[in-house]
N, C-alpha and C positions, 0 to 999 in steps of 0.2 A: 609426918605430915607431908602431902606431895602438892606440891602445886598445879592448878589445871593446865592444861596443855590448850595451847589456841592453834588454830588450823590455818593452813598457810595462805588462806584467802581470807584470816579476819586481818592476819600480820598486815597483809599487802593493802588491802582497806586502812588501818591505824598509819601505815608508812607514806601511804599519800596525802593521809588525811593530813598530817606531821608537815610533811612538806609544805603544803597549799594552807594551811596556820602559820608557818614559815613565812611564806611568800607573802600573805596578805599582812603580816605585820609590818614587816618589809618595805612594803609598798606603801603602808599606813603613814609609814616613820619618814620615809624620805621624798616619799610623791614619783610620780611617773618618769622616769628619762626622757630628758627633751633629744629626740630623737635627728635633731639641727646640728647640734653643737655634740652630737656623739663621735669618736675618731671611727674610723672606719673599722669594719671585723677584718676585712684582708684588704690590705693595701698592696698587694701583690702589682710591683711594678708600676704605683700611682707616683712615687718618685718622693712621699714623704718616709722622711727618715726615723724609726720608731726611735722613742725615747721612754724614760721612766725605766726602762729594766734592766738589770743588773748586764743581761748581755749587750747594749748597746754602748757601752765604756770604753773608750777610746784610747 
């Protein structure tokens, strides 16, 4: 018994689809990011010192 073969545009359909069920539960569960109170993405040169990660250990 062989199993059907799915074509790599239903895969790419079911993998986003995956995703964005992902996302919206996500989003469901914990609400929107208050986008005030978020640390910056690059703080390149803003002068605040990252913290929380293993590499910032003094």
């Amino acid at each position: 018994m062989s199993l059907p073969t799915l074509s790599r545009v239903s895969v790419g359909v079911l993998a986003l689809g995956l995703v964005t069920v992902i996302l919206a539960l996500d989003l469901s569960r914990s609400g929107a990011p208050d986008l005030f109170t978020a640390p910056p993405a690059l703080a390149l040169g803003s002068g605040q010192a990252p913290t929380g990660a293993h590499c910032t250990a003094q």
